[in-house]
N, C-alpha and C positions, 0 to 999 in steps of 0.2 A: 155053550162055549164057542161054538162054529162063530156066533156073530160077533164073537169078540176077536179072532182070528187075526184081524186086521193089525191088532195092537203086538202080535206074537215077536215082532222082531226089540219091540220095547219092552217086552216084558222080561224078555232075553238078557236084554242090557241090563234091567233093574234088578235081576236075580244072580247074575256073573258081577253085579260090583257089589252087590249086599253080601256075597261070598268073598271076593276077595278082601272089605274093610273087616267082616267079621272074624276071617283066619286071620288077619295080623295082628287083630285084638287082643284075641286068645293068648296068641303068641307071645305077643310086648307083656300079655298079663303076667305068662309064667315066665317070663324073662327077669320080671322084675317081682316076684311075688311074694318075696319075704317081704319085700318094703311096703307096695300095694296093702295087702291083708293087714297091716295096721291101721287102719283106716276102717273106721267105723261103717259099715252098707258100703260097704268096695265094692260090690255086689252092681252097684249104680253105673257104674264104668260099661256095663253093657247095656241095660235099658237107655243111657243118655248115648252111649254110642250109636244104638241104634238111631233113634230120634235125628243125631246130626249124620248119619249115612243119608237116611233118605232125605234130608232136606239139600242136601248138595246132589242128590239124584234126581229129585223133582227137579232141580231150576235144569240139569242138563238135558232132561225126559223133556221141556217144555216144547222145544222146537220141534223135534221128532214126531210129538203126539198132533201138532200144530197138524204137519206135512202128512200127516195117515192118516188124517181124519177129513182135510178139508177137500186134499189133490183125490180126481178118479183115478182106479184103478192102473187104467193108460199111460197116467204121465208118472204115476210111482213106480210103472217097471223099469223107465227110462230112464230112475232116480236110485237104483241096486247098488252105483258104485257110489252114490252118497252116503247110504245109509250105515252103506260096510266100514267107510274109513269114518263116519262122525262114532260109530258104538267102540269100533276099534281104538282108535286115539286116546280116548275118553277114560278105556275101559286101561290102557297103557299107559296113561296117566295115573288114574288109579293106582297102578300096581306099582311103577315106580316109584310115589310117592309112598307109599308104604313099605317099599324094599330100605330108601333113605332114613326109614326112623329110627330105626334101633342106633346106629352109628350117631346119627345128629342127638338121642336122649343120653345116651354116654356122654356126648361133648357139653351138652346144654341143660339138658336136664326139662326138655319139654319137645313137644311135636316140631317139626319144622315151621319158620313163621318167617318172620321181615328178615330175619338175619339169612335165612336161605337164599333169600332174593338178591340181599345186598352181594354175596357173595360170589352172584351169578355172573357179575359186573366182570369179576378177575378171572377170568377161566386156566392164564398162565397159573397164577398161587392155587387155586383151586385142583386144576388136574395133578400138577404136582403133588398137592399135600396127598389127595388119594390113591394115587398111583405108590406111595413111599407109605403111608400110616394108613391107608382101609384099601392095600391091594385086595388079599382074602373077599373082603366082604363086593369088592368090584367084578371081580371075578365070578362071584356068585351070581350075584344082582345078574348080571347080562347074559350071563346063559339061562338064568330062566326069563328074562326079559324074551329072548329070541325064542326059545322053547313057547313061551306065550303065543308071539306074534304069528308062530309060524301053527300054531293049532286054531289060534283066531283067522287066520284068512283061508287054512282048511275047509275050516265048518262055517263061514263066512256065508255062505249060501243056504244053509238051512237055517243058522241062527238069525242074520239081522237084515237077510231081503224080505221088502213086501210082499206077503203074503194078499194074494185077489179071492174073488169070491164073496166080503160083507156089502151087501147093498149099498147104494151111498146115503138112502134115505134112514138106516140104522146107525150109520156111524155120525148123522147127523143130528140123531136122538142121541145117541149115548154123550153124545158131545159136551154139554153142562156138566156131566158126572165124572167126566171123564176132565174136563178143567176143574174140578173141582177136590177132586184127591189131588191131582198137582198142585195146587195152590194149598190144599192142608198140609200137603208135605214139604211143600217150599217154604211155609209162616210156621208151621207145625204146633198151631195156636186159634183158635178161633174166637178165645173169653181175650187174650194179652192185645192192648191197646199195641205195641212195637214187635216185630217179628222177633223169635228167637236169635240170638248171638251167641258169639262164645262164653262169654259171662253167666249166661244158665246153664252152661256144663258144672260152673264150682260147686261142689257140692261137701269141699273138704280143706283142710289146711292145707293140704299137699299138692303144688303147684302141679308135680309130675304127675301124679294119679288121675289130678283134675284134666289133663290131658289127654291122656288116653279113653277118654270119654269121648274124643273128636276122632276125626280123621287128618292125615296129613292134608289131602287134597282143599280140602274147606277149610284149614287152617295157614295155609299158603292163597291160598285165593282171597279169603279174609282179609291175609296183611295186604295183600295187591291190591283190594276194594279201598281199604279205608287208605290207602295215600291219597286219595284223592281231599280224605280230611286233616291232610297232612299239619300238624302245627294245632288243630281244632281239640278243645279241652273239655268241651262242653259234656259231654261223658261222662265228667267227672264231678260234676258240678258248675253252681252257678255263682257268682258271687261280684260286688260292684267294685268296681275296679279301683276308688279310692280307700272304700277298708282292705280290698287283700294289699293295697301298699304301705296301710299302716300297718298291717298286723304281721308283715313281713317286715318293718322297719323296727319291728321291737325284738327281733333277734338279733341286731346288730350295735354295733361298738359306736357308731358314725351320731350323732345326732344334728347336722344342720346341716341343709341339702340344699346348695347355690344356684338350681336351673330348673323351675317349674318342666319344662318342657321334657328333660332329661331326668325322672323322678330320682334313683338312685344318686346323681351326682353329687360327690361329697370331696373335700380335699384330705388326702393322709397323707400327713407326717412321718418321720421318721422319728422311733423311736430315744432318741436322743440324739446329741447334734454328733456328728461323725463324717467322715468320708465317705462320697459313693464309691460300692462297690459294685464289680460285675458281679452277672447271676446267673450260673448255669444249672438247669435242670436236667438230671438226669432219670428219664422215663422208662421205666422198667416194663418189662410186657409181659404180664401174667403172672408176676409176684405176690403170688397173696402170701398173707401171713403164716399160714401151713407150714409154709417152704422156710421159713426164715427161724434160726437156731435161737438169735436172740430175744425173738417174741415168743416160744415155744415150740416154734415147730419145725420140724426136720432139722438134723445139722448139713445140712445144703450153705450154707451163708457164711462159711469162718471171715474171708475179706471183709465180707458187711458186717458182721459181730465185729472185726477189730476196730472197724471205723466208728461204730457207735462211741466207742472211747474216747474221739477225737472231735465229738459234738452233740448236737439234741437230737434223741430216739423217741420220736412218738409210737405210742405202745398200745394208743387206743383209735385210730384213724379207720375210716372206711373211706371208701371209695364212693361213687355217685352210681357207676351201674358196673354194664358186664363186658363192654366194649370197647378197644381201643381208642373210637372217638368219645366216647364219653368221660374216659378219662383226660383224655386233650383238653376237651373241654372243659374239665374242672381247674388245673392246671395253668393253663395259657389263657383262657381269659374269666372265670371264675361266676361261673352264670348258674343261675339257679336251673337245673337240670328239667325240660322240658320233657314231659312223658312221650312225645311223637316220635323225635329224634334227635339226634347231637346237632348243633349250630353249624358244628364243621360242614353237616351234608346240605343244611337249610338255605337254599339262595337267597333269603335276605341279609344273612351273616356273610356272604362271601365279600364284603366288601362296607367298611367304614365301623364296624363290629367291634368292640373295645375288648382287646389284648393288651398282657405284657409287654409284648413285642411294643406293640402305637404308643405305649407309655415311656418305656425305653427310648427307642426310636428317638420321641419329641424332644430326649434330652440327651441327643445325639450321640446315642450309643451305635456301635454294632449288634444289627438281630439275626440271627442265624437259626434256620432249623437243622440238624444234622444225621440224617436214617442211614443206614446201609441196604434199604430197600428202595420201590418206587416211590416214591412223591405222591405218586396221584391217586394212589391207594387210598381208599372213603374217600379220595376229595379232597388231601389233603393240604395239595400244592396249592391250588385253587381257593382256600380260607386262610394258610399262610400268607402268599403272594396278596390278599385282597387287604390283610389286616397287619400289615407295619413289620412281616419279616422280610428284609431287606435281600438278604442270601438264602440260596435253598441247597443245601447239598444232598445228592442222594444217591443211588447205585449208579448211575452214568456218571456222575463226576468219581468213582471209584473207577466204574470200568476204563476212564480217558486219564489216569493220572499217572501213567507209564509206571507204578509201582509194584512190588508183588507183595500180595494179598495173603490173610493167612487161609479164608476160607470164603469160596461164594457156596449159599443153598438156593432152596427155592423162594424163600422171600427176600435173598439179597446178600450183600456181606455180613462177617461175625460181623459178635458184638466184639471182640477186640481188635478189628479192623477198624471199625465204629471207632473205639477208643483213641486208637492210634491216630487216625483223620483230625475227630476232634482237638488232639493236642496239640496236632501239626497247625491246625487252624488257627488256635488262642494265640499259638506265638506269633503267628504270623502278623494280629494285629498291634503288634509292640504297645505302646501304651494307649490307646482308642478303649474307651471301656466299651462293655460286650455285656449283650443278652443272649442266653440260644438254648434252644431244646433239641435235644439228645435223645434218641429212641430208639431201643434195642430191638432184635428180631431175634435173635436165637432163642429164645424160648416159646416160639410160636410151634405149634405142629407143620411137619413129622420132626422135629427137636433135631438138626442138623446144628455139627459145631466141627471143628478141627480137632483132630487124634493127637492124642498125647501132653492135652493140657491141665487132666483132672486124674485125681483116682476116682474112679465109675463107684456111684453110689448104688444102683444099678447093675448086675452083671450081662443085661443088652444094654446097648449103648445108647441107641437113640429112643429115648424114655425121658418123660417131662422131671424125673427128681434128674438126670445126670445133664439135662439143658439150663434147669434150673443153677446147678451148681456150677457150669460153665459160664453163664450169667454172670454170675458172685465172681467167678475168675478174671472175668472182665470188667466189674466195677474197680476192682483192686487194680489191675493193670492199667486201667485211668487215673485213679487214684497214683501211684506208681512213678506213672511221667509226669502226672502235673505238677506233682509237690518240687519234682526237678525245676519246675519253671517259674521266672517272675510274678507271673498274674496269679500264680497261688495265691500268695499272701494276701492279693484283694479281692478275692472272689469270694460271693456265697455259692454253695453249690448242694444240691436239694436231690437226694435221692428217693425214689418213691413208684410207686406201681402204677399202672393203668388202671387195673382188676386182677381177679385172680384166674387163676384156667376155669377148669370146670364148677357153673355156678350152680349147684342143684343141694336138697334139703327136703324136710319134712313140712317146712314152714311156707307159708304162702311166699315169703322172702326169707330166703335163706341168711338172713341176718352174717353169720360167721361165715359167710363166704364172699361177704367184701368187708373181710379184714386187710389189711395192705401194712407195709413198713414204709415208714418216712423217716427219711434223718435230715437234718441240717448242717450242714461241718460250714462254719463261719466264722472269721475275726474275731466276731462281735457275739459268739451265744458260748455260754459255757462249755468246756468239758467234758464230756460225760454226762450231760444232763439226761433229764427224762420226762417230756411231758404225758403222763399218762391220765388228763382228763379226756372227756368221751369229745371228739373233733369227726371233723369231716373232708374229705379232698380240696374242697372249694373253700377251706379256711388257708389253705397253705399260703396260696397268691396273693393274699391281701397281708401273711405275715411276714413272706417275704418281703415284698413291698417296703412297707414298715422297717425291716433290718437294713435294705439296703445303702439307707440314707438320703435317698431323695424327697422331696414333696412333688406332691404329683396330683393331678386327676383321677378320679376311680369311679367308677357305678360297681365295683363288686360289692356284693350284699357278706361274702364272706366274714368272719371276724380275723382280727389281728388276736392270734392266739396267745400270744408273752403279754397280752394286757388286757387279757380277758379275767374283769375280778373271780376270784375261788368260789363263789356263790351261785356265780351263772352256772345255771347246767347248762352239758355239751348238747351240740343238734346235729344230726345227721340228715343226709336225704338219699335213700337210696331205689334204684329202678329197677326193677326186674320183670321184662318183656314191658307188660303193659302194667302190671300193678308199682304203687307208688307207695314208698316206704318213706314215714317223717317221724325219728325217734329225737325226742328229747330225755337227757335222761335214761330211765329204764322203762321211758312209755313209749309205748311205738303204734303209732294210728298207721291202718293199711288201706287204700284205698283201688278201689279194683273199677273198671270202663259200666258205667250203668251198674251200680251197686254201691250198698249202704257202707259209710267206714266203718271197721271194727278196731279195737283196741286191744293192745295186749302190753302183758308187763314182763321186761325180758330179766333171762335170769345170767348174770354178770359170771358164772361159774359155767356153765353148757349151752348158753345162746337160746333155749326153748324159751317160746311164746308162752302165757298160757292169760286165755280170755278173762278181757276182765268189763265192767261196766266203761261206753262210751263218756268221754270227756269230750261234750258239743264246742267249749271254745279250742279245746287241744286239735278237735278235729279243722274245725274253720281256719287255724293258725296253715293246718297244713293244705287245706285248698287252696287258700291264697299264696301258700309258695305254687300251685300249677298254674292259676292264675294269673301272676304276677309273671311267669317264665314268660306263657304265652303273650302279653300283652306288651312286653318288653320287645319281643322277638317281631310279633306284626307290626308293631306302631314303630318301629327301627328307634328304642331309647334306651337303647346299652352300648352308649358309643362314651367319648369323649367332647367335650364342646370344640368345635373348630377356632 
C-alpha cells in the first residue's frame, strides 16, 4: 500500500464524495419511499447510482491523478494549495448540489437539470422566492454548508496534500492502471460502442425514481454539456426531412401550402365572413386543471366557472410542457414544441419568427404584451420586441405611472394590478383594433397577493390553492371593467394556462398534469359551449385566428378546432424535461434521448399508462413532429412571406 501513498489525497476525495452522493440517496429514498417502493427492483436506484457517482468522480479524479502521477515530489509540495481548493470546491459542490434536491423534487419532480440553470440567470426572483418559500430548508443548507467547509480546510492537510515518498519510477508503472479505472469509471462500459448517459439510469415508468438513480452534480453538468447541442434532435432519431413534413402535414386542417421555401405556409380563413375582432389573451401562470372547480378540480375558480357560461370551455386541453415559455410558445406563435428549448430562449427565433403579434401587426392592429413583472425574464422582451409586438408593458412602466398599485411582490405587480393596466390600456386605444398578451404572476412561488381580497381556501395565506384563487379574483376583476368598456363587444378574449405548478407522476410523463383550462368568451362562439374533444395548446392560435375574422398567413401546423370533423382524433404533444410525449387519441408513444419509443394506451378515467405493443408508423408520425420542430427552427421557415 506505501507505493500507492501517492494517490492518498485522491482517494480521500473519491471516498468523501461517494459518502456524500450515497447519504443523500438513502435520504431522497426514505423521503420519498412510499412512492419509490412501487416500482418493481427500486432496489436499482442504488446499483445505478453508484455507477453514475463514480462516473462524474472519474472525469473530476482525471486531472488530479494526471498531476500525482506525472509532477516529482518537489513541485507537488509547492502545489498543497492547489490540491486543497480543487478537492474542496469539488467536494462543496457536491454537497450543495445535494442539499438543493429535495426542495427542487417537491417543485419538479426530478433532480435538478436545465431549469436550475435557467434560473441562475434571475438571482433577484430567485433569492426572493427562497428567502420567503425554502427559508427553513436555506437556513439548513448553509450552516452545514459552513460546518462542511470549516472541517474541510481543518483536516485539509492530512486529507488532500501530496503525500512524498513513492518512487517516480512506480508511479510511472502504475500509471496505465491507474488511467485505466479512470477511464472505466468515466465510460463505465467497455462492451457499449457510446459512453453511458442519463438515459441508462431509466430503469422504470417513474420519471422521479428514475432520478434518483443520478446525482444532482452530473445531472446539472449534463444539461450544461448538452447546450452546446442546443436545438440538436438527433438523440431522438433520424428521419428525412420531406416525409417528417408529410407526415406532420397529415395532422392538419390546411391542405395547399403556397411557398416551397417556407413548407408550412398556408393561407386561413375566417371561419365565416364577419367583422375583425381584437384578441386578447389572457395567460394564466400555473393553472392546471386541479385548480379549476369547473373541470373538477378544487373550487378555487367560482369567477372562471361563471365565465364558462358566457363562452366556449375546453375541458380536454393540455398544454405543451412545464414552463412559462413553453406555453408562450404554444400560444403566441403556435410551433411545434422543440425538445431543447422554447423558441423564446433560441436566438434564431428572436427575430423574423412567426407570431400572432407579425400576423396582427401586418393588418395594422395594435400588439401589446402586458406582465406586471420583468420583460426580460427567459428572454422575453427580446422574442417579443424581435417578432411584431409593437408595445411592451411591464413592471417599470407600473413602477413610472404615478399610480397607486394594489400589490408589488417578488416577481412584480398583482395580477389585478395586471388587470387594471390592461383595461386602462384597451381604452386608451379608442377604435385601433388590438392584439396583446396578458401574463399573470401571482401564482408564481412564494404565492404573494394583496390582503383582504379572497376568503383563504387555505388557513396560511401564502399557499399555491389561496394564489390560485386570487388569480380567479383577478380574471373576474378584468372581466368586470372590460364588459364596462366599448371594445368589449369586439373583442375575442382567450383565457388559458401556461402549465400547471408542480409537474411530477408515476408515469414517464405525467400525462394529467398538463391538464389546463381554456375558454373562449367571443361574439362569435356560443354560450355556454363545451368543446371536450382531446386538443392541445398549439391548437388554440390557429382557432383563434380562424374566429377572428381575418385572412391571413400562417405556418402553424395547429388545427382550427370549430372545424375539425368529429372523426379526427385529438393530438397532443407534450414535454417533460427531455422525454417527448405525442398522444393521439388514447395512444401515447413516449420517446426518451438515445432510446427505443414505447407505447401506451391511456385510460380517459385516472390518466394511467399501461404498455401496450409499438405502432412503428404512430411512432414515426411522432418523430417527425421533433423533426420537423428542429428543421423549422435551423433552416429559419416558420416566418411569414415578406
Amino acid at each position: 500500500m506505501k507505493k500507492l501513498q501517492y494517490l492518498k489525497p485522491l482517494l480521500n476525495f473519491v471516498l468523501i464524495a461517494l459518502i456524500i452522493n450515497s447519504i443523500s440517496r438513502i435520504f431522497l429514498f426514505f423521503c420519498f419511499k412510499e412512492r419509490v417502493v412501487e416500482t418493481e427492483h427500486y432496489y436499482q436506484i442504488f446499483i445505478i447510482g453508484l455507477r453514475f457517482d463514480l462516473i462524474m468522480i472519474a472525469y473530476l479524479s482525471l486531472l488530479p491523478a494526471v498531476l500525482l502521477t506525472l509532477l516529482p515530489d518537489s513541485v507537488l509540495q509547492k502545489m498543497k494549495g492547489f490540491f486543497k481548493i480543487y478537492f474542496i470546491l469539488f467536494l462543496f459542490i457536491f454537497l450543495l448540489m445535494e442539499l438543493s434536491t429535495l426542495d427542487f423534487i417537491h417543485q419538479y419532480d426530478t433532480r435538478p437539470n436545465r431549469l436550475f440553470l435557467d434560473y441562475l440567470i434571475y438571482p433577484k426572483e430567485v433569492v426572493g422566492t427562497l428567502l420567503k418559500s425554502y427559508l427553513p430548508s436555506l437556513i439548513i443548507s448553509t450552516i452545514l454548508l459552513g460546518l462542511a467547509l470549516f472541517v474541510a480546510f481543518k483536516y485539509a492537510k492530512k486529507l488532500f496534500y501530496p503525500v512524498s515518498g513513492t518512487p517516480y519510477k512506480v508511479k510511472l508503472i502504475l500509471l496505465p492502471l491507474v488511467a485505466f479505472i479512470i477511464f472505466l469509471g468515466a465510460r463505465s462500459s467497455l462492451t457499449s460502442k457510446r459512453p453511458i448517459n442519463a438515459s441508462n439510469a431509466i430503469f422504470c415508468s417513474d420519471q422521479m425514481t428514475n432520478s434518483l438513480g443520478l446525482n444532482s452534480t452530473y445531472t446539472v453538468a449534463f444539461a450544461l454539456y448538452s447546450l452546446k447541442n442546443e436545438g440538436d434532435v438527433k438523440k431522438y432519431g433520424r428521419m428525412d426531412e420531406i416525409e417528417a413534413y408529410t407526415r406532420v402535414k397529415k395532422y392538419m386542417d390546411a391542405t395547399e401550402f403556397i411557398d416551397d421555401k417556407i413548407p408550412f405556409l398556408h393561407i386561413q380563413k375566417p371561419d365565416s365572413i364577419t367583422k375583425q375582432y381584437n384578441v386578447v389573451f389572457f395567460l394564466q401562470e400555473s393553472l392546471g386543471a386541479e385548480y379549476v372547480g369547473s373541470l373538477g378540480g378544487l373550487p378555487l375558480t367560482p369567477e372562471f366557472d361563471k365565465l364558462t357560461k358566457e363562452g366556449l370551455l375546453f375541458t380536454n386541453l393540455y398544454c405543451t410542457g412545464t414552463r412559462s415559455v413553453r406555453g408562450i410558445e404554444a400560444v403566441v406563435t403556435g410551433f411545434v414544441p422543440n425538445p431543447s428549448e422554447s423558441v423564446v430562449k433560441l436566438s434564431n427565433a428572436q427575430q423574423g419568427f412567426f407570431s400572432l403579434a407579425d400576423v396582427y401587426g401586418r393588418l395594422n392592429y395594435d400588439t401589446s404584451f402586458i406582465y406586471g413583472g420583468m420583460a426580460n425574464f427567459d428572454n422575453m422582451a427580446s422574442f417579443f420586441n424581435g417578432n411584431g409586438f409593437k408595445n411592451i408593458i411591464d413592471e417599470t412602466d407600473f413602477d413610472n405611472d404615478g399610480k397607486k398599485h394594489a400589490f408589488k411582490g417578488t416577481w412584480g405587480y398583482s395580477d389585478e394590478d395586471l388587470a387594471v393596466k390592461a383595461n386602462d390600456y384597451f381604452k386608451s386605444l379608442g377604435n385601433k383594433p388590438f392584439y396583446s398578451l396578458m401574463f399573470s404572476t401571482s401564482n408564481h412561488e412564494p404565492f404573494e397577493f394583496p390582503d383582504g381580497r379572497i376568503e383563504l381556501y387555505d388557513k396560511t395565506k401564502n399557499t399555491v390553492n389561496n394564489a390560485m384563487k386570487y388569480a380567479d379574483f383577478s380574471i373576474g376583476k378584468f372581466f368586470e371593467l372590460a364588459k364596462k368598456e366599448a371594445y368589449f363587444k369586439n373583442t375575442i378574449f382567450i383565457v388559458i394556462a401556461d402549465h400547471n405548478t408542480r409537474t411530477y407522476g408515476k408515469n414517464l410523463v405525467p400525462i394529467h398534469k398538463f391538464h389546463i383550462p381554456g375558454l373562449i368568451i367571443a361574439p362569435n362562439v356560443e354560450k355556454g359551449s363545451v368543446y371536450s374533444k382531446l386538443s392541445s395548446q398549439m391548437d388554440i392560435p390557429s382557432t383563434v385566428l380562424a374566429l377572428s375574422g381575418v385572412t391571413s398567413q400562417t405556418t402553424m401546423v395547429g388545427r382550427d378546432l370549430l372545424k375539425l370533423p368529429e372523426s379526427t382524433k385529438g393530438r397532443t404533444i407534450m414535454l417533460f424535461h427531455e422525454t417527448y410525449s405525442f398522444r393521439v387519441g388514447d395512444d401515447v408513444v413516449i420517446i426518451n434521448p438515445n432510446a427505443e419509443p414505447l407505447q401506451f394506451k391511456i385510460s380517459n378515467k385516472d390518466q394511467t399508462l399501461t404498455p401496450v405493443t409499438l405502432d412503428k408508423e404512430l411512432a414515426k408520425d411522432a418523430l417527425a413532429h421533433i423533426i420537423t420542430s428542429s428543421n423549422l427552427y435551423k433552416g429559419r421557415k416558420y416566418k411569414l412571406k415578406d
